[in-house]
ChimeraX commands (.cxc) that place a marker at each C-alpha (Angstrom):
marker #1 position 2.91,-0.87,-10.96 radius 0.5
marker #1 position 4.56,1.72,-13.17 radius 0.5
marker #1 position 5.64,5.37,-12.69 radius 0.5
marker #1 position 2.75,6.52,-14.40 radius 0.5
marker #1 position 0.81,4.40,-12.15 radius 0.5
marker #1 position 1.77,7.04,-9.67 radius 0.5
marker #1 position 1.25,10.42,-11.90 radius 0.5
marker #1 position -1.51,12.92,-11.57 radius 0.5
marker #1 position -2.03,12.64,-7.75 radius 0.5
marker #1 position -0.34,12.69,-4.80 radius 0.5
marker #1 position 0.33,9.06,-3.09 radius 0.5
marker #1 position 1.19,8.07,0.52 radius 0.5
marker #1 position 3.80,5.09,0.04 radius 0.5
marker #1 position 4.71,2.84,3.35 radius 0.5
marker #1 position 7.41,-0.05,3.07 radius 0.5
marker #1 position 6.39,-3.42,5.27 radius 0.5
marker #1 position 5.32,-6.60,4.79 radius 0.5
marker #1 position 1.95,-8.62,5.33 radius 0.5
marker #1 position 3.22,-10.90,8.25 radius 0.5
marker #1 position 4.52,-8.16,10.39 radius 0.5
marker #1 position 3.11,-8.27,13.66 radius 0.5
marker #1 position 2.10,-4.42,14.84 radius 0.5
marker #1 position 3.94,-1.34,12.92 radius 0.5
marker #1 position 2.50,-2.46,9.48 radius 0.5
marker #1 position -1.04,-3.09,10.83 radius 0.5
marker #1 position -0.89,0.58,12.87 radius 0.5
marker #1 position 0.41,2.04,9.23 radius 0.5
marker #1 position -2.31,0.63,7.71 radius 0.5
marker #1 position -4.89,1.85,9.76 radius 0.5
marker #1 position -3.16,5.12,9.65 radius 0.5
marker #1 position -3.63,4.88,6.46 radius 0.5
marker #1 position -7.59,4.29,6.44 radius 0.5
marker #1 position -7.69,7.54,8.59 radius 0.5
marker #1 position -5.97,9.68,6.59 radius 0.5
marker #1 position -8.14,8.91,3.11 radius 0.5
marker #1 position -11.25,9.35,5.22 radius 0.5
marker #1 position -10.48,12.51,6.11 radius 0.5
marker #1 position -8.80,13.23,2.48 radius 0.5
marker #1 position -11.46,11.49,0.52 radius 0.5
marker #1 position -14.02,13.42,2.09 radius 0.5
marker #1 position -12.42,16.52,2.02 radius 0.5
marker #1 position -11.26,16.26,-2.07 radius 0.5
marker #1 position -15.04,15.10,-2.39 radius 0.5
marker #1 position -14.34,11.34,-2.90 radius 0.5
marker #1 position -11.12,12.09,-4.86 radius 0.5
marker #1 position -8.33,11.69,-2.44 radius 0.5
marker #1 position -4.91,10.52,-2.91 radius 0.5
marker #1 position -3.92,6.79,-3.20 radius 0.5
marker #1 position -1.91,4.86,-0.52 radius 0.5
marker #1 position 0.44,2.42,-1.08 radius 0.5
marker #1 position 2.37,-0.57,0.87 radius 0.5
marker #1 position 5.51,-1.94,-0.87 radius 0.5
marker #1 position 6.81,-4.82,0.52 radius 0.5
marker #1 position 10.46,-6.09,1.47 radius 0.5
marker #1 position 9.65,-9.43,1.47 radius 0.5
marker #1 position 8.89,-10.70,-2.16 radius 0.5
marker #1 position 9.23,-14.44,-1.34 radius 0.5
marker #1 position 6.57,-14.38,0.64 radius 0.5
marker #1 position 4.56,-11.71,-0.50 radius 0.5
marker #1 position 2.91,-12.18,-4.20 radius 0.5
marker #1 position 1.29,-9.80,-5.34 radius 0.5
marker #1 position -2.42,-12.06,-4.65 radius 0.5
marker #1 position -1.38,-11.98,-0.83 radius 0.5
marker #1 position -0.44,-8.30,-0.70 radius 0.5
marker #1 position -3.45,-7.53,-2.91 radius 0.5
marker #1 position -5.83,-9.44,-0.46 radius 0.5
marker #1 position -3.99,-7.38,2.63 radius 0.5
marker #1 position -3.87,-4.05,1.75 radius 0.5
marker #1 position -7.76,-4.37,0.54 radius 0.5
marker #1 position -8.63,-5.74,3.91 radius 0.5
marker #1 position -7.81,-2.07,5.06 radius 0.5
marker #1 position -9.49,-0.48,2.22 radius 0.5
marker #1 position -10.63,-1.45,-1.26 radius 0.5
marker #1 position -8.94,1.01,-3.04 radius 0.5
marker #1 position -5.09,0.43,-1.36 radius 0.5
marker #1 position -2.33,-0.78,-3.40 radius 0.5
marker #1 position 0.28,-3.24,-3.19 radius 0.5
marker #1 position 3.72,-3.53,-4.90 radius 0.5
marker #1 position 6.16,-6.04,-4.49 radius 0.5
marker #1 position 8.99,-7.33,-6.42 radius 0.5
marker #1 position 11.14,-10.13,-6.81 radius 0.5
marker #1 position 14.82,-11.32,-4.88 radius 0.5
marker #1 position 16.82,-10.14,-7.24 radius 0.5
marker #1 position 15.23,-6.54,-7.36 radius 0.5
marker #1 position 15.71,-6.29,-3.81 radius 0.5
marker #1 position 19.25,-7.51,-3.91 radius 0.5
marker #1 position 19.03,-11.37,-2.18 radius 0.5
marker link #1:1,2 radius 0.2
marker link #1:2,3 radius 0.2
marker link #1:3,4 radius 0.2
marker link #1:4,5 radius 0.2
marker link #1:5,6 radius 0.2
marker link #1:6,7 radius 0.2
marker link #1:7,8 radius 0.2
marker link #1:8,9 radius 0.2
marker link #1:9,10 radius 0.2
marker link #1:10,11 radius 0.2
marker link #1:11,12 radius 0.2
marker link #1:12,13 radius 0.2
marker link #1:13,14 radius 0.2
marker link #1:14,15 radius 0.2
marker link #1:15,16 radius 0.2
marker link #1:16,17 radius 0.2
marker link #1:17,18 radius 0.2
marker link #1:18,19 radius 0.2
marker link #1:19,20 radius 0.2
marker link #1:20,21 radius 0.2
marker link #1:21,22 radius 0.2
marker link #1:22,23 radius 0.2
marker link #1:23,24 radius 0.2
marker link #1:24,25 radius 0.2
marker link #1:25,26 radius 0.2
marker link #1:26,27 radius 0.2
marker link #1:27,28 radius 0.2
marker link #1:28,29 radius 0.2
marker link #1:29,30 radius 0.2
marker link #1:30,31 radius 0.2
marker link #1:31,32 radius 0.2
marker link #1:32,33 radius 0.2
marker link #1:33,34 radius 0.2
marker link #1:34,35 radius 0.2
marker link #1:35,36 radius 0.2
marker link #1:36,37 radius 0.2
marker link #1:37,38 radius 0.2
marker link #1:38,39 radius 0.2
marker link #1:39,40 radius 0.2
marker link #1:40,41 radius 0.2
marker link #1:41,42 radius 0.2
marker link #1:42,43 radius 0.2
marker link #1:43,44 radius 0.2
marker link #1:44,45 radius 0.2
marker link #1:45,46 radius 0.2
marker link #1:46,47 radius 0.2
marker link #1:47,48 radius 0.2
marker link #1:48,49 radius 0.2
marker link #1:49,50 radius 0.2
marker link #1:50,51 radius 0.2
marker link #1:51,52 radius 0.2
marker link #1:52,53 radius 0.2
marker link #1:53,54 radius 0.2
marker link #1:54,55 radius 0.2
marker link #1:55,56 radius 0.2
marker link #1:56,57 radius 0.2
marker link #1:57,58 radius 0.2
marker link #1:58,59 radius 0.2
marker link #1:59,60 radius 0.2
marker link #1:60,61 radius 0.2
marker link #1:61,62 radius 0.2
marker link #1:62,63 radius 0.2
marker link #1:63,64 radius 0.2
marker link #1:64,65 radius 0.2
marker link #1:65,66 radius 0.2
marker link #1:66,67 radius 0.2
marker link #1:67,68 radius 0.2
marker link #1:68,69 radius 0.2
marker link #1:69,70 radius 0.2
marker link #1:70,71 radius 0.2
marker link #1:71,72 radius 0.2
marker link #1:72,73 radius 0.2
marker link #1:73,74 radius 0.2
marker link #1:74,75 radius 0.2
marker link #1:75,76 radius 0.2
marker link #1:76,77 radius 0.2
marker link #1:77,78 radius 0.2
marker link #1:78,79 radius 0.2
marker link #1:79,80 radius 0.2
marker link #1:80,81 radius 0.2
marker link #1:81,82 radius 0.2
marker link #1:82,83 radius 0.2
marker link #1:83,84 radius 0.2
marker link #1:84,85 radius 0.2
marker link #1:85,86 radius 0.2
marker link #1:86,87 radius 0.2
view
């Protein structure tokens, strides 16, 4: 994930992580809502959504891959590692 990852379109960014219980789960499926109605209406070409976790020892980037594509295929993921996030 780079900044230019993120150019040329607009993207809907969430921070969580893939073991909370309710408020990540409801964002995601939030989430799926919004790009249907989006993707439809920009004729498939919608923005991208995004969940960036806090928890980087538990969250690799296979895990948070395989949960944010549970919601949708096209979701990202970003995580980082302790020291980024200041542990």
């Amino acid at each position: 994930m780079t900044e230019a990852s993120l150019r040329g379109q607009w993207t809907f960014a969430a921070i969580g992580y893939t073991t909370c219980p309710d408020v990540c789960p409801m964002t995601m499926a939030t989430f799926m809502a919004i790009q249907r109605q989006l993707g439809a209406a920009a004729g498939g070409r919608g923005p991208q959504f995004l969940l960036i976790s806090v928890d980087p020892e538990r969250d690799t980037p296979e895990r948070l891959a395989q949960y944010v594509r549970h919601f949708h295929p096209g979701f990202l993921g970003a995580t980082g590692s302790t020291e980024v996030c200041g542990r």
